[in-house]
N, C-alpha and C positions, 0 to 999 in steps of 0.2 A: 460504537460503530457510527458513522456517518452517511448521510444519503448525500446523491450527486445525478445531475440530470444530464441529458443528452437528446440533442433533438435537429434534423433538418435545417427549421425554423429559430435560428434563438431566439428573440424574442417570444414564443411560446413559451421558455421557462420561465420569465419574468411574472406570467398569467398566474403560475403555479405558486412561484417564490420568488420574491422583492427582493433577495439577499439570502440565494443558493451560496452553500461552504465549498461545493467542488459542480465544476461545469466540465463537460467530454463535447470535444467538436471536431472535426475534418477540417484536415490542414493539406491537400491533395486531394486531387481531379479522378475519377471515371466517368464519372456520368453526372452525379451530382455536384452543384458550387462547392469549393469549400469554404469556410466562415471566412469573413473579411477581416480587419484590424478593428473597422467598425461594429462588428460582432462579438470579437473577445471584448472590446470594451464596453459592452454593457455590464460587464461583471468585472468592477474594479475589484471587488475585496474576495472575488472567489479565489479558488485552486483551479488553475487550470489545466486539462488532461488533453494533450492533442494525439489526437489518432489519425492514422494514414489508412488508405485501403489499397496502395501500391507497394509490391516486397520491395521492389528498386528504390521506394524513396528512402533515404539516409537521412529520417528526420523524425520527431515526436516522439512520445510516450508509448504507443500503443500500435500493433499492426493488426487490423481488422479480417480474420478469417473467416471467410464465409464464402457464400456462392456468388459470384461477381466480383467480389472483391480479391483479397490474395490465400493460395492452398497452403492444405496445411504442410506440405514438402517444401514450400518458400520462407517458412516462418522462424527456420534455423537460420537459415543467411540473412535474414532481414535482421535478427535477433545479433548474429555475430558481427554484420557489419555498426549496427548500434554501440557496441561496448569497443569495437576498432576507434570509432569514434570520438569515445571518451563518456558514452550513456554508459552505466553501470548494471541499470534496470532494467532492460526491455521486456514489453507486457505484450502477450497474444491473448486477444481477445477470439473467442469462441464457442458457441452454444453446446448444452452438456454433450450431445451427442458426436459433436467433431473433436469432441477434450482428447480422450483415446487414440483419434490418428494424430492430432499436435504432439501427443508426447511422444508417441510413437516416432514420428519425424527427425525427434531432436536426439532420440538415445541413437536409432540409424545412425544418424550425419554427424555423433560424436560431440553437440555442442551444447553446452553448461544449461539448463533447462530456465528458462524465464519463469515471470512472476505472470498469472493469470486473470484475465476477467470474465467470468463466465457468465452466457446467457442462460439463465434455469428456469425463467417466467412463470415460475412460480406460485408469485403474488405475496410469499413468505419474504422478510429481509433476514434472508439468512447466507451467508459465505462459503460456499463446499469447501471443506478441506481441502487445504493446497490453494487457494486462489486468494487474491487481496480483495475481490470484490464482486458480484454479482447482480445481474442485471432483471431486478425479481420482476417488476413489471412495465408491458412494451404497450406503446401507443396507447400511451393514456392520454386525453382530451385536456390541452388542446393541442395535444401533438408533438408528444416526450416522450422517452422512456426513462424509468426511474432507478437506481442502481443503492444499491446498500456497499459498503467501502469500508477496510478495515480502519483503526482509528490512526496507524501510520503506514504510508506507502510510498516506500524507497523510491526516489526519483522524482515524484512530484509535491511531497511534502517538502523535500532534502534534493532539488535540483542536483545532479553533479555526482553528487558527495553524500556523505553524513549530517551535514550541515542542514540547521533548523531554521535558522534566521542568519544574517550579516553579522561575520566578524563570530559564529559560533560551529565551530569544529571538531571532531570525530576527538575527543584524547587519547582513549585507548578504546581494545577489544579485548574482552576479556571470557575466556573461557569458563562454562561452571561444570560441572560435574558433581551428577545429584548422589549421593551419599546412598540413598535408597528413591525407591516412586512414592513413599510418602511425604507428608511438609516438611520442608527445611527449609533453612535462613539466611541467605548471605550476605554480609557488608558491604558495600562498596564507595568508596572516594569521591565525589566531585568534586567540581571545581570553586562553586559558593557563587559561582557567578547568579547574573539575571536568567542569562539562559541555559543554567543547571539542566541534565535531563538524561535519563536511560534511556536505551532501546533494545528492548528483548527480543533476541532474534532465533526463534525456532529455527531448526536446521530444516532442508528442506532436501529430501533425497533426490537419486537417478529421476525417479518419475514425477517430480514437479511438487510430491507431498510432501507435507511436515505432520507429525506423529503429534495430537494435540498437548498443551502441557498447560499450568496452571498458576498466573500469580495473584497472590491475596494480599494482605498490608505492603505497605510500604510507609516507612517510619523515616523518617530525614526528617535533622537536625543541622544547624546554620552556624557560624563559628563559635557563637556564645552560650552553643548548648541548647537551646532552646528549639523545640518543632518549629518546621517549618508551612507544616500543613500539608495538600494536596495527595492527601492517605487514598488512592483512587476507590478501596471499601466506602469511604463515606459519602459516595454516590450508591442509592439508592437500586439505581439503574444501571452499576458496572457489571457487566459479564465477564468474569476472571478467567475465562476458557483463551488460551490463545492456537491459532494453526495458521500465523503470520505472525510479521513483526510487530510491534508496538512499541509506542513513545509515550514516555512516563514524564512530564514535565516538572521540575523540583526547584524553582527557580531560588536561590539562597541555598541550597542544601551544599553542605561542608561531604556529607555520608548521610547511609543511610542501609536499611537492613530493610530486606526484602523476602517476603515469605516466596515460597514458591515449590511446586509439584510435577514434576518433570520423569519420564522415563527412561530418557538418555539426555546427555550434555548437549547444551546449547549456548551459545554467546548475549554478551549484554554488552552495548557502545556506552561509550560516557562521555559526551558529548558539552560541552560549556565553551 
């Protein structure tokens, strides 16, 4: 998992981190500025997450639900007019306790349930089920809040598309279908390229959840036989629980066999 700041003030997160991975800023007006050109560029090498706090605006990553900003009965049209547009991903952001009317909202109004960033303040970096990212803690000194983010998130990692980087695209989708909910192992193809990569994509039901599932090894090999490395176990620090997507990067890998534990069928992109 990744952390990602968000604050008022950018420059506040520069106090915290020289070389933040993901930045969230306001890109539309109610009351407060939104960042300028000269604010997203303080963070040339971040991810950036633009969020709006107007349902009417037809722009960003994220629609800001809250009090002052837009309800959770605007956050299906806000969502539908995004993917009219050619966004794939649109993400409502909203604190635990508004989760239940947003979902609520979108099974009402019939429309394909978004991906989540939930306020849980916490202080824990932890994900709830069903969301890419969570906002564990707020207004911290000098004037941020701090958010924990799965390790891939559709639309902002993969603008657009499936795509990781320039000139690398979705090749297939492939469905798995686990055998039983114990470990099993499936093969799959890449391209060999540089930008070799999976992305295991839990399904994510009516109501915004995905049922957690589980991958361990991953074994990829490069044309001449030979590993390629990037086994994500040989990090110390991987947590192999998934209840979002994730990107496996394999950069060389020809195939590759992938453990994994799953209660129902899920999709994997392969992407090169």
């Amino acid at each position: 998992m990744r952390t990602m700041y968000d604050a008022v003030t950018p420059r506040n997160i520069l106090k915290k981190d020289s070389r933040p991975a993901l930045v969230a800023g306001y890109i539309d007006q109610i009351k407060l500025a939104p960042w300028t050109a000269a604010d997203w560029a303080l963070f040339p090498a971040a991810l950036k997450v633009r969020i709006v706090k107007k349902a009417s605006t037809d722009d960003g990553h994220v629609l800001d639900v809250e009090p002052g900003d837009a309800g959770p009965e605007e956050a299906p049209g806000w969502a539908r007019r995004r993917r009219a547009s050619g966004f794939a991903y649109p993400v409502i952001y909203c604190n635990r306790s508004t989760w239940p009317k947003v979902k609520a909202a979108f099974k009402a109004q019939h429309v394909e349930p978004p991906l989540y960033w939930i306020a849980t303040a916490t202080g824990k970096p932890e994900i709830p089920e069903g969301a890419i990212a969570a906002q564990y803690l707020l207004d911290v000194a000098p004037g941020i809040d701090i958010s924990v983010v799965a390790d891939f998130w559709p639309g902002v990692d993969s603008p657009g598309s499936l795509s990781v980087e320039p000139e690398v695209e979705l090749m297939e989708r492939i469905t798995v279908t686990p055998p039983n909910a114990g470990q099993n192992t499936v093969r799959l193809n890449l391209s060999g390229s540089a930008g070799a990569a999976l992305v295991v994509r839990p399904r994510i039901n009516g109501q915004g959840v995905s049922k957690p599932m589980w991958v361990g090894n991953i074994f990829a090999w490069g044309s001449d036989k030979t590993g390629v490395g990037n086994n994500p176990k040989s990090d110390p620090h991987y947590d192999d629980r998934l209840t979002s997507h994730r990107r496996f990067a394999l950069p060389g890998a020809v195939w590759a066999d992938v453990e994994y534990s799953a209660a129902e069928p899920f999709e994997v992109d392969v992407v090169g």
